[in-house]
C-alpha positions in Angstrom: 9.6 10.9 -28.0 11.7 12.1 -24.7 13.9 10.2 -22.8 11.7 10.3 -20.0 8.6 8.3 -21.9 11.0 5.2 -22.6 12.0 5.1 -18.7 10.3 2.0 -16.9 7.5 4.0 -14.8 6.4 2.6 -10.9 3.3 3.8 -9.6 3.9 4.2 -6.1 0.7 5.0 -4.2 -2.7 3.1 -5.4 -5.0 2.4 -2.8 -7.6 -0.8 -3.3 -10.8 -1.2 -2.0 -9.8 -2.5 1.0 -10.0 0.9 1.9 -13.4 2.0 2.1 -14.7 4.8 0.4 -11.4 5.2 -0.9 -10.1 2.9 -3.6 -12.8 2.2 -6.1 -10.5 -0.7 -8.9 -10.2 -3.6 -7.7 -6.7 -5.2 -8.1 -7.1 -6.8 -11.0 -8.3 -3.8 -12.6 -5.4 -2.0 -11.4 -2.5 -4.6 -12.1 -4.4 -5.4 -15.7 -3.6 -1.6 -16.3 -0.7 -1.1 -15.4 0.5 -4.3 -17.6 -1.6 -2.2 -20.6 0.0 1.0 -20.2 3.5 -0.7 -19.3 4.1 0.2 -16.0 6.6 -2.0 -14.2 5.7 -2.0 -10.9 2.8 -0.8 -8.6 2.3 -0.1 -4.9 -0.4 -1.0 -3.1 -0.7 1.6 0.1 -4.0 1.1 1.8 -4.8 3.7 5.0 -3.8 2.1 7.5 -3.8 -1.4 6.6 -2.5 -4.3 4.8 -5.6 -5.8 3.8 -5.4 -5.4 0.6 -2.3 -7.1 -0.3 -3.6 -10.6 -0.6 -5.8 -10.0 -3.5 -3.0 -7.4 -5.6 -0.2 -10.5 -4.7 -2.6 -12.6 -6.5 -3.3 -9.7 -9.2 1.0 -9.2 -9.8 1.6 -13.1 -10.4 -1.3 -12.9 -13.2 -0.2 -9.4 -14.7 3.7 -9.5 -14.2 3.2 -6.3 -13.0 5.8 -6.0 -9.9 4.1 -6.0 -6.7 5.6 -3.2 -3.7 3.9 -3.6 -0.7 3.4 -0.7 1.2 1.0 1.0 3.9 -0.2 4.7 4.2 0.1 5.7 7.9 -2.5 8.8 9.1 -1.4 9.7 12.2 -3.2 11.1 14.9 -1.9 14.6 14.4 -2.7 14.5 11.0 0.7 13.5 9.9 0.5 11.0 6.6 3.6 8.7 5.7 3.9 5.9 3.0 5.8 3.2 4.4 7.4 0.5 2.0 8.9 -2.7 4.2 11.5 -4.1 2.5 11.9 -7.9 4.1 9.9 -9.8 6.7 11.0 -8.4 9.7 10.3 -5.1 8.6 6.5 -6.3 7.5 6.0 -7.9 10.5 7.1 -4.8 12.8 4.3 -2.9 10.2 1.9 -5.3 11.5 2.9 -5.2 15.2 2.5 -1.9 14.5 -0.9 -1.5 12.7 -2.1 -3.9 15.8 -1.2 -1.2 18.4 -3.1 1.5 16.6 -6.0 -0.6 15.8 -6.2 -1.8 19.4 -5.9 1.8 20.5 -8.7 3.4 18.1 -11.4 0.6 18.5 -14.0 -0.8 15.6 -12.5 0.7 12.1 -10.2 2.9 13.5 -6.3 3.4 14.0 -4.6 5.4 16.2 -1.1 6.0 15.8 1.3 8.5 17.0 4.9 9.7 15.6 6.5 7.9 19.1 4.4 4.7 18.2 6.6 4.8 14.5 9.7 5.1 16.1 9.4 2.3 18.4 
């Protein structure tokens, strides 16, 4: 077996259904998986969104799976980023952050732009 194989494995972009049309398992299917296959830690990166990260919490206490929050950012120019915040300052300025674009775009949207990020 290679080195590589024995190496503790992070999946670093799933997406739940908290994004529509997007992520089809459920959190519990996903953490319940990953504790199978051995994975130590997932990341749960909805579009746009935290909403999500209640029920894969919840999911990573059952499983032991390690829990990385994280959000995908679409930007209006088409632009995607995975952002990871690493304390709670840095979720709450996602959040700030995700308001801004939400009040921008309206009903189920998000409007962000690359100056929006780096404020």
């Amino acid at each position: 077996m290679s080195t590589w194989m024995n190496a503790r494995y992070a999946k670093l972009r799933c997406t739940s259904p908290s994004t529509f049309l997007r992520g089809a398992s459920s959190a519990d299917e996903l953490f319940a998986t990953a504790a199978l296959l051995g994975i130590a830690a997932l990341a749960v990166v909805d579009r746009n969104g935290v909403a999500g990260i209640v029920r894969a919490h919840e999911a990573a206490k059952v499983t032991g799976v390690r829990l990385i929050v994280g959000c995908r950012l679409d930007l209006a120019d088409g632009t995607s980023l995975l952002v990871y915040p690493t304390d709670r300052p840095a979720y709450s300025r996602l959040c700030r952050l995700l308001s801004v674009g939400k009040k921008r775009g309206g009903k189920a949207k998000c409007i962000l732009d690359w100056a929006d990020v780096v404020d």
